[in-house]
N, C-alpha and C positions, 0 to 999 in steps of 0.2 A: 448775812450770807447772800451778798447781791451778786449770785453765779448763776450762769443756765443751765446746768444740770445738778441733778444728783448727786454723781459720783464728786462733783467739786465741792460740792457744798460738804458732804461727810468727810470727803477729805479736809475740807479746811479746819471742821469740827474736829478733827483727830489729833491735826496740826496746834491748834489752840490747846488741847485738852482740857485742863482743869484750870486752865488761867482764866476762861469765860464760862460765866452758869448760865446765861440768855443766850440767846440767837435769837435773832432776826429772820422769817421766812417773810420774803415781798414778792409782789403778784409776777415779776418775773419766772423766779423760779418755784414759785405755787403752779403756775401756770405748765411749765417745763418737766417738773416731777410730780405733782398731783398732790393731794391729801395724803398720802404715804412716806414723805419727806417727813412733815409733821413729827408723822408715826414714828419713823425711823431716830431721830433727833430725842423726842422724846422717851424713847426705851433707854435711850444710850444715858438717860439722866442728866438730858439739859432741859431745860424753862424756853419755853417756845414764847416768843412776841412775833405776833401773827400778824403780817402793814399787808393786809386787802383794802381797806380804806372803803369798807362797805356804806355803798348809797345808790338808793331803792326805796320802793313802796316800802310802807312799814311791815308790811305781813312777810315779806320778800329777806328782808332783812333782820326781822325775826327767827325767822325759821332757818337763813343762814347760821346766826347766831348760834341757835340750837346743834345745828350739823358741826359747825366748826369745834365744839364744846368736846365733842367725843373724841374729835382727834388727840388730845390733851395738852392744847395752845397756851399758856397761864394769860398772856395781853394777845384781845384782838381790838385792830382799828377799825373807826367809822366814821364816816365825812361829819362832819357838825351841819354840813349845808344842806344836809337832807330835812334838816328841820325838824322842831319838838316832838313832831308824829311819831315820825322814824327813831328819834334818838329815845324817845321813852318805850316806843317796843322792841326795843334793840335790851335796854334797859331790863323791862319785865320780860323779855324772855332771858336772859342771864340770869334773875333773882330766881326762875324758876328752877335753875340747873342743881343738881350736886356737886360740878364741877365745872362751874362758870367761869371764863376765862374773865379776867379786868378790863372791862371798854374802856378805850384811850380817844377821846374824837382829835380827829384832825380839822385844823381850823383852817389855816389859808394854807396852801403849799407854797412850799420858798419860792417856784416859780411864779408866782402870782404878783406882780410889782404893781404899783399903782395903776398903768395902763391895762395893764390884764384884771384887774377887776374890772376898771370902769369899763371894759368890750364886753363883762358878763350882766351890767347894771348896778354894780356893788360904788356906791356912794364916797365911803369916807376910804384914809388912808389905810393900809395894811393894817398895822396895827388897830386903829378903830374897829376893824372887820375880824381881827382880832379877840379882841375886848367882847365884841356883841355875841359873837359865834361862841366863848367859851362861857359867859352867863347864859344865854339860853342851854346850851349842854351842863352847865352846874343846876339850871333850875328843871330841866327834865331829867337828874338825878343822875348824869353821868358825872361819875367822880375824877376820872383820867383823861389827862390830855396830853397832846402831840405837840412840842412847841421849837422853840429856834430858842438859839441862845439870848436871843435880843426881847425875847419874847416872856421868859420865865417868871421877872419880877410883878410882871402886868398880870400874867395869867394866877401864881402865888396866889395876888391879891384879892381874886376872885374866887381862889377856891379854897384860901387859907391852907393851915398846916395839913389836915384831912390828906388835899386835893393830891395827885400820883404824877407825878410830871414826867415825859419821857423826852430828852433835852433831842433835837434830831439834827445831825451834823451838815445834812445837802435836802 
């Protein structure tokens, strides 16, 4: 639902009906309609995948976690780049919920081409950045990840059958 308001997003929800059980809310229109979109989305009996793409101190990002949880989001995202700190308290505070949404880390964003790493200090090729980001997130116990279509059979391999792959189009 990448609209800036509300009213478009429910509308497009109405317009789909029962052909889709997920939506998508991303920081645009989190941003535009609040935690209440969420709300509304999920009374209506869809499956929220929540792309905030949280990254923060760990404490920060826990305790988001925790808030987002209530809204009743089933997937929320989180940078991988935040690092094992982050990704494990992002982690144990989900195990602690009743109702913990699936953390998905996102690895690179498709903007990110080989120049745009190397301007942030990041080494190897996309994909190598790739590779590293989604084992450090399997070894601090995130099972979900964000990936490109180019991306899936590398990331698979890391996380085996288990792992929750969420294939992303842009």
């Amino acid at each position: 639902l990448d609209v800036p308001t509300a009213e478009a997003a429910l509308a497009l929800a109405d317009q789909l009906g029962e052909q889709c059980q997920w939506f998508k809310v991303g920081l645009e229109l989190y941003i535009a309609a609040g935690p209440s979109i969420v709300e509304k989305l999920a009374a209506r009996g869809h499956s929220i995948f929540l792309d905030l793409k949280l990254h923060d101190i760990p404490n920060t990002v826990a305790a988001a976690v925790r808030s987002t949880a209530s809204l009743g989001a089933g997937m929320l995202t989180v940078h991988a780049s935040g690092g094992p700190a982050m990704l494990s308290a992002a982690r144990e505070a989900a195990a602690g919920l009743s109702k913990a949404p699936e953390l998905l880390a996102v690895t690179v964003l498709t903007s990110m081409d080989q120049p745009q790493l190397a301007a942030i200090g990041a080494t190897g090729t996309p994909q190598e950045q790739v590779a590293l980001l989604a084992k450090m997130g399997q070894e601090a116990g995130i099972r979900g990840f964000v990936c490109s279509p180019l991306e899936v059979v590398a990331v698979r391999a890391i996380t085996g059958p288990a792992g929750v792959l969420v294939d992303r189009q842009s």
